[in-house]
C-alpha positions as CSV (number, residue, x, y, z in Angstrom):
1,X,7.1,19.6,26.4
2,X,9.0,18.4,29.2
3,X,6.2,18.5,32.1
4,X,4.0,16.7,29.7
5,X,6.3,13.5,29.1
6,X,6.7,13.3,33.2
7,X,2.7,13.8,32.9
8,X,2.2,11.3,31.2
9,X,5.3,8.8,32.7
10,X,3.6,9.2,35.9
11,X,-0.1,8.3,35.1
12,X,1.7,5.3,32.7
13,X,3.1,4.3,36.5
14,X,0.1,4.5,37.5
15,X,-1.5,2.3,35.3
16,X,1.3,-0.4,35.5
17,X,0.6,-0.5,39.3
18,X,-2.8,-0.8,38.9
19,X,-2.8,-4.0,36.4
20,X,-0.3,-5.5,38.6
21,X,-3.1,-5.8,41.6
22,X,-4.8,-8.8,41.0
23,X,-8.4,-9.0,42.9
24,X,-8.4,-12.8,42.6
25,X,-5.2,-12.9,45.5
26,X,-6.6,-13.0,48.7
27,X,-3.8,-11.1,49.9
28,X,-4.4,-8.6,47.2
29,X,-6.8,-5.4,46.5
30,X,-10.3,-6.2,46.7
31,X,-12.3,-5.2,43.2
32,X,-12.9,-1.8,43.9
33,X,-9.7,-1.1,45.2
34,X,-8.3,-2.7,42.3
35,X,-11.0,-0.9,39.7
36,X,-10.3,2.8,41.3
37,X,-6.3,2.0,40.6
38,X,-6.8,1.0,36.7
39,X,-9.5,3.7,36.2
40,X,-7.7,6.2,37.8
41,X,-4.5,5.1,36.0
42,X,-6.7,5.2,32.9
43,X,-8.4,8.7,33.6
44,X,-4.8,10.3,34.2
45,X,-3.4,9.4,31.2
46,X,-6.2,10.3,28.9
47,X,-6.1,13.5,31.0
48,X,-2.8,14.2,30.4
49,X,-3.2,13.6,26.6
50,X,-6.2,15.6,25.9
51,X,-4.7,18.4,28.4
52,X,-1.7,18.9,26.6
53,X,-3.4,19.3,23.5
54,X,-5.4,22.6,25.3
55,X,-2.1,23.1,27.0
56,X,-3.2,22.5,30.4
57,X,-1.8,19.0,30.6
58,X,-1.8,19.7,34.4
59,X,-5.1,19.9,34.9
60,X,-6.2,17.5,32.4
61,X,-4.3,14.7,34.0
62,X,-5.6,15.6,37.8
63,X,-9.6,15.9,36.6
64,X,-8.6,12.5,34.3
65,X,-7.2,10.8,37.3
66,X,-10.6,11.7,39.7
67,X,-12.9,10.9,36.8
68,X,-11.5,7.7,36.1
69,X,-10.7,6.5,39.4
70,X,-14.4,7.5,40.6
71,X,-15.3,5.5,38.0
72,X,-13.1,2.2,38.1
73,X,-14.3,2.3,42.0
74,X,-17.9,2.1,41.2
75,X,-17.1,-0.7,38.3
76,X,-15.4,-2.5,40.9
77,X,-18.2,-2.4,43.3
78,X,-20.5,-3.6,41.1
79,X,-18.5,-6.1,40.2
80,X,-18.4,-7.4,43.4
81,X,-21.8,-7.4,44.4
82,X,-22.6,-9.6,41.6
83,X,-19.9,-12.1,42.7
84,X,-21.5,-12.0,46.4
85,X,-25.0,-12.5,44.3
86,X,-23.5,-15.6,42.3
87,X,-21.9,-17.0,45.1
88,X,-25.5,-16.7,47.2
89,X,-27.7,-18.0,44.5
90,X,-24.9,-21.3,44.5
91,X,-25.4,-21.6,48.1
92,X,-29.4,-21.7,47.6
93,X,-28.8,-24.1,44.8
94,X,-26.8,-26.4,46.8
95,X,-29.0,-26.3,49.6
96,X,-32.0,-27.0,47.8
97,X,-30.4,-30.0,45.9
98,X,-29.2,-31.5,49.3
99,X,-32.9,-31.0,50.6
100,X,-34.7,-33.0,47.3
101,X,-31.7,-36.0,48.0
102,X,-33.2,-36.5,51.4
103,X,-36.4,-35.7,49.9
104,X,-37.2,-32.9,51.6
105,X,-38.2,-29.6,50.2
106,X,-37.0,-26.3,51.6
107,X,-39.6,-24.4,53.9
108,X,-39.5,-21.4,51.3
109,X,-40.6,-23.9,48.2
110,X,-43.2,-25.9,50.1
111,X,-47.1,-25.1,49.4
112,X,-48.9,-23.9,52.7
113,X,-50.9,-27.2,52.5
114,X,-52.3,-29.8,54.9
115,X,-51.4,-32.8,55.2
116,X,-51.8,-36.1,56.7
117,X,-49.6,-37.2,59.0
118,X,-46.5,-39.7,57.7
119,X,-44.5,-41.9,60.2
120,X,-40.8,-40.4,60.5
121,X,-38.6,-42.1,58.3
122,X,-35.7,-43.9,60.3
123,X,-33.5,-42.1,61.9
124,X,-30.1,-42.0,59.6
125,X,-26.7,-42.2,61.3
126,X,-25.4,-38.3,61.3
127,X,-21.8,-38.9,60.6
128,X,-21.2,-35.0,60.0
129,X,-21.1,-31.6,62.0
130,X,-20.9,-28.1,61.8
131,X,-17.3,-27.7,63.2
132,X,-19.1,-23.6,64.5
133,X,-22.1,-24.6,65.5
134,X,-21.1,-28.3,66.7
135,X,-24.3,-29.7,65.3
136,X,-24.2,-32.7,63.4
137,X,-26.1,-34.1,60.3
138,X,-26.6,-37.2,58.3
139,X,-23.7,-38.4,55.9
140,X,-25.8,-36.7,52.6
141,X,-25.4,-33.6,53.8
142,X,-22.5,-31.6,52.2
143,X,-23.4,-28.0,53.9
144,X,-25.5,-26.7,56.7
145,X,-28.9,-25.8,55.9
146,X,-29.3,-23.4,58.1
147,X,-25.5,-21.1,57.7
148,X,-24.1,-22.5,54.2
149,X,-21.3,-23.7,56.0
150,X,-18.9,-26.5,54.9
151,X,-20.0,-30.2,56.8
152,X,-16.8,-32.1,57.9
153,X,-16.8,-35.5,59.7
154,X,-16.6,-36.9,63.0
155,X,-14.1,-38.3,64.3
C-alpha cells in the first residue's frame, strides 16, 4: 500500500507541474510541450490507479505516463498548427481588405482577363515602411503585402 500512495503522489506532482505551464507565456512551454506534461501527468495517474487494482501499480503508472504523454504531445501539436492556420488565414484577410481600400484586388483573386488600359491613379504620399525590408508604402497601408509584416512610419 505504501508504494502505491508514493505512485500515485508522484504522477499527482506530475500533474500540478504540468497545469502550472501556461502555453500562452512567451517565456513558457510551447503547446506540445505543455500537452505531453498534462497528458503524461494524466496517463500516470490513471496508470497508477488502474495498476494497483491488478497489483502492478508499477507498471501501470510507467505505461500510463508514455500513453498519456504520447498523447497530450500530439493534442498539443495539433493545437498549434491550427493556431499558425488562424493566425495565416488573418493575415490573408487583412491583406486582402487593405488591397479592396486602395481598390486593388490581390493577384490570387483577380480574373486572368484583358483589359484596357487605365491612367495610373496619382501617386499617393508613402508615409510608411517596412522597418526589414526598408520599403515604404502609402499611409493606408497597415502591413506589407508582400511578408505580413507590421508598417510603421517615417520619421
Amino acid at each position: 500500500m505504501r508504494r502505491n500512495v508514493s505512485v500515485l503522489s508522484v504522477s499527482m506532482v506530475a500533474f500540478i507541474l504540468a497545469g502550472c505551464a501556461s502555453p500562452s507565456n512567451p517565456g513558457g512551454l510551447s503547446e506540445r510541450e505543455a500537452g505531453l506534461l498534462g497528458g503524461g501527468g494524466i496517463g500516470a495517474g490513471l496508470g497508477a490507479i488502474i495498476g494497483s487494482q491488478t497489483g502492478h501499480a508499477g507498471a501501470g503508472t510507467a505505461i500510463g505516463a508514455g500513453a498519456g504523454a504520447l498523447a497530450g504531445a500530439l493534442i498539443g501539436e495539433g493545437q498549434r498548427r491550427q493556431k499558425e492556420n488562424i493566425k495565416q488565414e488573418m493575415r490573408q484577410e487583412m491583406m486582402t481588405q487593405q488591397y479592396q481600400q486602395q481598390g486593388y484586388a490581390p493577384q490570387y483573386a483577380q480574373p486572368q482577363v484583358q483589359q484596357t488600359p487605365t491612367p495610373p491613379p496619382q501617386q499617393e504620399l508613402r508615409t510608411k515602411y517596412n522597418p526589414r525590408t526598408g520599403e515604404t508604402f502609402p499611409e493606408s497601408y497597415q502591413v506589407d503585402p508582400r511578408t505580413g509584416e507590421q508598417l510603421k512610419y517615417l520619421r
